[in-house]
N, C-alpha and C positions, 0 to 999 in steps of 0.2 A: 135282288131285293125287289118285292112288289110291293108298291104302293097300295094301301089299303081300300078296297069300292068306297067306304064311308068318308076315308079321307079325299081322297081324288073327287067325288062328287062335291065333298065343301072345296076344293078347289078350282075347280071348273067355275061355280057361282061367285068367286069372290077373284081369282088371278088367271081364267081362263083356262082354255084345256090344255092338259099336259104332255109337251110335242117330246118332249126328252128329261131323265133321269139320272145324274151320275150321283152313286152312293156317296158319301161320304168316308173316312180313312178315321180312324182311330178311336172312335166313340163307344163306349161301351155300354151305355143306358139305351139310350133311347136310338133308334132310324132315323134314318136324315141323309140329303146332299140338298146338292144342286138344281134346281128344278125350271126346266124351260118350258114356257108356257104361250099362247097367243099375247100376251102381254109383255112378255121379257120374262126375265132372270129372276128367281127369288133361292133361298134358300130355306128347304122344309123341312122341318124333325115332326116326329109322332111317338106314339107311347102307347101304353093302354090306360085308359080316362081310369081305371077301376083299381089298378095297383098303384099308379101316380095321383091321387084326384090333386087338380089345379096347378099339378107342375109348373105345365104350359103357362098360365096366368099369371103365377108367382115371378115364374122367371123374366114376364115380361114387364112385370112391375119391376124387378129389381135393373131389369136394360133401360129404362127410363129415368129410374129417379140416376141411374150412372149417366145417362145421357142428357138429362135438364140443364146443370152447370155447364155444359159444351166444353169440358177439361182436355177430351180424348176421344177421338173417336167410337164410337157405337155404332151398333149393324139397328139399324130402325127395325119398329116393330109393326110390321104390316096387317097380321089377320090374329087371333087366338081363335082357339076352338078345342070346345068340350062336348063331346057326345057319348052317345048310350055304349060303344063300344070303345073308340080309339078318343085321343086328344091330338093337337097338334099346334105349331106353331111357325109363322109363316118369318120370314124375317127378310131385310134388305140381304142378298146377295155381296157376299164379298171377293172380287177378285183380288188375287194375291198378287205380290211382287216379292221382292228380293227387298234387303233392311235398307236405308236410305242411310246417310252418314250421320246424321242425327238422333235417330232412331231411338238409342240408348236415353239420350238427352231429354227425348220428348216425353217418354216411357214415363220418366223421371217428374218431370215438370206437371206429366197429365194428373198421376198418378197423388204429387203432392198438392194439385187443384182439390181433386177431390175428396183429399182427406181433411180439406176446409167447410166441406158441408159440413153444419153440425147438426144437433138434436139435443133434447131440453133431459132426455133420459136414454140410457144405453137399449137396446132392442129393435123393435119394427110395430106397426098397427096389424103386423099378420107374420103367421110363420112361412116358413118355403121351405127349399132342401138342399142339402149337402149331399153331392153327387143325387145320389137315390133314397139316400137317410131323410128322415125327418130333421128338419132345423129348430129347433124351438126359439121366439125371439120375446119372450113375455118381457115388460120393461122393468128395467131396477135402477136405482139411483147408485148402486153401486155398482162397478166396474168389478171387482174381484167376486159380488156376487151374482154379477150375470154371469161371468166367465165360468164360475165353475157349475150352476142350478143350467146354464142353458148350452153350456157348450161339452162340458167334461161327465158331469152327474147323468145325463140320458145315455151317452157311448159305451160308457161305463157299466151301467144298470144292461142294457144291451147287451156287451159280450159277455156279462156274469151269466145271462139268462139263456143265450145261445150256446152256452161251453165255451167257449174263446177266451174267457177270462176264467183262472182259480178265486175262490172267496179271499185268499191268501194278497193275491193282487188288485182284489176288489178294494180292500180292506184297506192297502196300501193306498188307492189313491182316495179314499173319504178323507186321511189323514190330512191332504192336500188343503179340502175345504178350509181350514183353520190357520197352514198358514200365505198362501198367496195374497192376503193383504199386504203384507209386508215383504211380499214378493213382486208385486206388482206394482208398476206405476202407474198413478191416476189422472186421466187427461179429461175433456169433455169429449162425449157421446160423436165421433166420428164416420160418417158414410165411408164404409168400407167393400171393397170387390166380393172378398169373403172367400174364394176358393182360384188365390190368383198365384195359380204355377204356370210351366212353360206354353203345356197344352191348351188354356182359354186365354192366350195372348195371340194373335194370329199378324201379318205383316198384309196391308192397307197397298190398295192399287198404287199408290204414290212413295211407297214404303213406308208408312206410318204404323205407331203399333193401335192394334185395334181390341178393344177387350171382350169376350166372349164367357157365357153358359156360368154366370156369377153367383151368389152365396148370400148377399147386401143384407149388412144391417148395421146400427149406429151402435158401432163399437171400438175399437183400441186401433188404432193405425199400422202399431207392430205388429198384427197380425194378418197384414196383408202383407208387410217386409219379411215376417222372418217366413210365411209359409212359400216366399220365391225362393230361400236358400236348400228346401227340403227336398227335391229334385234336380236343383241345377239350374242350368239353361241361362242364367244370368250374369249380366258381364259386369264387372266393377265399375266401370266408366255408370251405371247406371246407378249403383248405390250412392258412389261418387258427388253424384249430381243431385238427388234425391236431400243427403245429407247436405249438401251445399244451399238448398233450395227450404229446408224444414228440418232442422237438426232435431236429434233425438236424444232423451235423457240417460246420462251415464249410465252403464246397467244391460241396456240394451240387449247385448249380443246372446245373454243370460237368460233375458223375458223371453225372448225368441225361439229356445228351446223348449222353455212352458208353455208358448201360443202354440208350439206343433205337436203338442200330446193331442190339440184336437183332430187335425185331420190326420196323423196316424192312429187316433184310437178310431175314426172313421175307417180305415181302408183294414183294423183288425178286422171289423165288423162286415166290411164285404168281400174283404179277401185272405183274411187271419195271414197265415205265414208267418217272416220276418219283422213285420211290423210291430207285433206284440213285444219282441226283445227289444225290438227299436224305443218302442213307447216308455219299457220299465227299465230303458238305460237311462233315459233321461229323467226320469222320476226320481233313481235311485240317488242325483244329484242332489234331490231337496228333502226324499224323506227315508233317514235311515232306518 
């Protein structure tokens, strides 16, 4: 993996010259590792400014307002940069360790800190992105109709238009719109991770858990709980503690299968497959 001339020269200016590179492991958008520089360690992702505009930017607003409360550890944000070609974004280096005996606990504790940030309306002052999708965060007073105008209504409208969805399944979830009021439960406007599976959880030099490559916007709490169940990786001992720390209202385990029609109608969208069956298995739950 070569580092971009455009980006390596805003590097040199801003973290020194770059003595050494180790890629990064599992990322599928954007370039990124490790980056040793005359200055020390950072860690650098890139893109292209023209198919992402303001990725970089966004995501660094969303590591900040995660990191303002000081709930859980965050990777600090050292440089942004947008240019004619590439974008990039510089961030604090995280050495890894092994989970500490806590680990679960703190997870749990950081996690229900920040679901105490509030906001006065569900949304953001700007939009960002899910994985590579656009996010849409326009503000509403209501909770079931932000969820569905900004999180289900765009994915949707999407794979109808790229083949990925039949009009037949389109059609199915408009149905939705009308009744997730009474499917959903209404809290105030909550600071959320937004895209927190096993993979943007990462383990902290001290073993702490540290949150990465986020989604943020002031919306539903359960959808940062139920989209940990959607892959895995998750140990009871941490819902355990979670619910011990910020109970959640009867119903739960049921919303949770509503909140992940988003980021599987997401990954219909970049990677179709399985996902589509996955999504209109859990639909067929609420609309016959």
């Amino acid at each position: 993996m070569v580092i971009p001339k455009e980006i390596r020269e805003f590097c040199q200016k801003k973290i020194g010259n770059i003595q050494d590179f180790t890629p990064a492991s599992g990322g599928c958008i954007n370039h990124g590792g490790t980056t040793t520089t005359t200055k020390g360690e950072f860690f650098l992702k890139w893109n292209s400014a023209s198919l992402y505009p303001k990725m970089f930017e966004v995501e660094a607003k969303g590591l900040q307002l995660l990191s303002e409360p000081k709930c859980i550890k965050i990777p600090e944000v050292i440089f942004t940069y947008e240019g004619d070609e590439y974008s990039c974004l510089i961030l604090e280096n995280i050495k890894s360790s092994t989970k500490s005996n806590t680990y679960n606990k703190d997870l749990a504790e950081g996690l229900a800190c920040i679901h105490q940030q509030k906001a006065e309306k569900y949304g953001l002052d700007h939009d960002n992105y899910m994985g590579s999708l656009d996010q849409s965060n326009a503000h509403s007073a209501s909770w079931a109709d932000f969820f569905y105008k900004n999180r289900i209504a765009p994915q949707v409208k999407l794979a109808l238009s790229n083949g990925k969805m039949s009009q037949h399944d389109y059609d199915k979830f408009c149905e939705l719109a009308d009744k997730l009021p009474s499917l959903l439960s209404e809290e105030a406007p909550t600071l959320i991770h937004g895209d927190l599976w096993g993979g943007n959880i990462i383990v902290g030099a001290s073993g702490e858990p540290v949150l990465i490559d986020p989604a943020v916007s002031f919306a539903h709490r359960e959808m940062d709980l139920a989209m940990t169940t959607l892959f895995g990786g998750f140990d009871q001992s941490f819902y355990d503690a979670y619910m011990n720390i910020s109970p959640l209202p009867e119903g739960y385990r049921e919303r949770w299968d509503i909140y992940n029609l988003y980021p599987l109608l997401v990954h219909v969208n970049l990677f179709g497959g399985g996902y589509h069956t996955q999504a209109m298995n859990i639909l067929s739950k609420f609309i016959r």
